[in-house]
Rosetta silent file (secondary structure, phi, psi, omega in degrees, C-alpha in Angstrom):
SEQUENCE: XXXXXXXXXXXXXXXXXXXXXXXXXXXXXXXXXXXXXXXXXXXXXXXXXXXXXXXXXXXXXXXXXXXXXX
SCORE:     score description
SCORE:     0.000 S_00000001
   1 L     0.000  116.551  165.537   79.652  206.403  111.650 S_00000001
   2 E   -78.624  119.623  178.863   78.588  203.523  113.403 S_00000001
   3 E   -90.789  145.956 -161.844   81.342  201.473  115.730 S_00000001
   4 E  -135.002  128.981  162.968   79.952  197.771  115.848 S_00000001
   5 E  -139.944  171.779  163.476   81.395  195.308  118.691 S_00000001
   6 L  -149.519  100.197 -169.806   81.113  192.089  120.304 S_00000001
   7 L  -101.905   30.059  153.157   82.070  191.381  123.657 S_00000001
   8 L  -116.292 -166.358  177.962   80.705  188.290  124.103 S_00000001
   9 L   -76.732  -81.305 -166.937   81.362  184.475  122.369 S_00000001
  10 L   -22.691  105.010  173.342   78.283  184.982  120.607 S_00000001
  11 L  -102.632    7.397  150.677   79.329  186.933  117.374 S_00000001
  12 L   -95.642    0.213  173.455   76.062  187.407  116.583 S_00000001
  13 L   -89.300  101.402 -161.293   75.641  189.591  119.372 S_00000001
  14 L  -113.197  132.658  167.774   77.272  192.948  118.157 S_00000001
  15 E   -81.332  124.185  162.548   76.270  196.208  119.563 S_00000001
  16 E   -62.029  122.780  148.419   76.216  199.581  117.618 S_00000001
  17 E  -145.259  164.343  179.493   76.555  203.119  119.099 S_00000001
  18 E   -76.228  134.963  154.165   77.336  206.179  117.044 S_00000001
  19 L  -157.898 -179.303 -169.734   80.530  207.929  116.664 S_00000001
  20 L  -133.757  167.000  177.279   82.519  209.794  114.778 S_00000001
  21 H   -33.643  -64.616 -165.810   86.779  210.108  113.303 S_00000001
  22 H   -49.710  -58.926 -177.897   87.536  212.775  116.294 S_00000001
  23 H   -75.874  -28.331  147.392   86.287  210.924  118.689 S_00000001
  24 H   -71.789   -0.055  174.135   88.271  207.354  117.938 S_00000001
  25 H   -96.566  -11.348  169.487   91.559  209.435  117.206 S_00000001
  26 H  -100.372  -10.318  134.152   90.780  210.838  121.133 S_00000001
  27 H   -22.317  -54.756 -148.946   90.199  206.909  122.019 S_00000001
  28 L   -94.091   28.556  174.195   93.385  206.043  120.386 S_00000001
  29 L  -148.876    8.979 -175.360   95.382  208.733  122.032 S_00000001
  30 L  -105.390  -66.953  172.332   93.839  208.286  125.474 S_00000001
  31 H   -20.991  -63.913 -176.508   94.775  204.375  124.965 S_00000001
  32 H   -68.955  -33.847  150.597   98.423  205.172  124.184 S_00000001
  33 H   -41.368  -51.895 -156.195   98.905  207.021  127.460 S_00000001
  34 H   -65.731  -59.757 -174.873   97.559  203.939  128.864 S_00000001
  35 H   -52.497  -75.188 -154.981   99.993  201.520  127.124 S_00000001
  36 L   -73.676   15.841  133.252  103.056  204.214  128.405 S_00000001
  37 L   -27.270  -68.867 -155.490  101.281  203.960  131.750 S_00000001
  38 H   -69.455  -70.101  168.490  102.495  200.735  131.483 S_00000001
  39 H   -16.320  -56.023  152.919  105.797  201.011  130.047 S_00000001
  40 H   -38.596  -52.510 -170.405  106.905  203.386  132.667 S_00000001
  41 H   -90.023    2.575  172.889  106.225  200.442  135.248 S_00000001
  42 H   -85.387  -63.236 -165.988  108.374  198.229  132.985 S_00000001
  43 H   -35.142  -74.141 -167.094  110.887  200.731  132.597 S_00000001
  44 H   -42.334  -61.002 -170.977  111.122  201.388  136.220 S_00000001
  45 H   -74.008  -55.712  170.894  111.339  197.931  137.289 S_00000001
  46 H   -49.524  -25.742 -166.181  113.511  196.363  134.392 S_00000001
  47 L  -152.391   66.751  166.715  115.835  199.396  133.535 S_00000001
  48 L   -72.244   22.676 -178.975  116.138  201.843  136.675 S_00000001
  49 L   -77.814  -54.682 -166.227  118.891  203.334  134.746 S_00000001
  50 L  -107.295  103.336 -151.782  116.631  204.950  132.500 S_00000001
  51 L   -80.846  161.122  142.793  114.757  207.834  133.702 S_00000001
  52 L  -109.877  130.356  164.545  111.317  209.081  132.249 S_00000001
  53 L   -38.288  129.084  157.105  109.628  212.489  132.505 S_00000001
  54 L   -34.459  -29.964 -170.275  107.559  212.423  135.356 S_00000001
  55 L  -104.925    3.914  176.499  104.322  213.048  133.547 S_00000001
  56 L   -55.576  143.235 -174.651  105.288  210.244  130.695 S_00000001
  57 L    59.609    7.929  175.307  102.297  208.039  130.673 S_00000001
  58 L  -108.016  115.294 -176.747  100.045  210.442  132.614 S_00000001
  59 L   -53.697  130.587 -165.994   96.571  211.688  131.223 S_00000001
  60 H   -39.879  -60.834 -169.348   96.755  215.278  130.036 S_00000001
  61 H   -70.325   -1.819  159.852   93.425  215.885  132.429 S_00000001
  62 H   -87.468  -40.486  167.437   95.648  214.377  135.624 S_00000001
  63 H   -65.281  -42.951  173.471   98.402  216.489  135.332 S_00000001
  64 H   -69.858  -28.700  169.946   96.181  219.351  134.932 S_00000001
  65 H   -73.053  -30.720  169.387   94.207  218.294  137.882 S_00000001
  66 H   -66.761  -14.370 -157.458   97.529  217.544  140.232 S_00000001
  67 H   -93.798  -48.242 -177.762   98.712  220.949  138.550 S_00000001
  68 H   -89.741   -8.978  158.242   95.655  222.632  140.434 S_00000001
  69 L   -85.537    7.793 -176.268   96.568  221.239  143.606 S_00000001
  70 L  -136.535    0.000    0.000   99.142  222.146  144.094 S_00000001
């Protein structure tokens, strides 16, 4: 499977690189930590009422590295 992009104005300039299913469903689940990164700093500021799990919005390989540090 090829993934095709273009991050410039120029749409005829698209780049290719190889990948496969596995690896955009671990994109798209790395992303959504990202977005409830962000949510969390919404939350926090907008609704201090309303707690979150400490590790909500925190990548799987950060907890395990704070996890080894401690």
């Amino acid at each position: 499977m090829l993934l095709e992009a273009s991050f410039s104005g120029d749409e005829e300039e698209i780049i290719q690189c190889p990948t496969n299913y596995y690896r955009e469903l671990l994109y798209n689940i790395e992303h959504t930590v990202h977005h409830m990164a962000i949510i969390k700093i919404t939350v926090r500021e907008a609704f201090p009422h309303i707690i979150l799990p400490e590790q909500f919005g925190v990548a799987s390989a950060t907890i395990r590295f704070q996890a080894s540090n401690s």
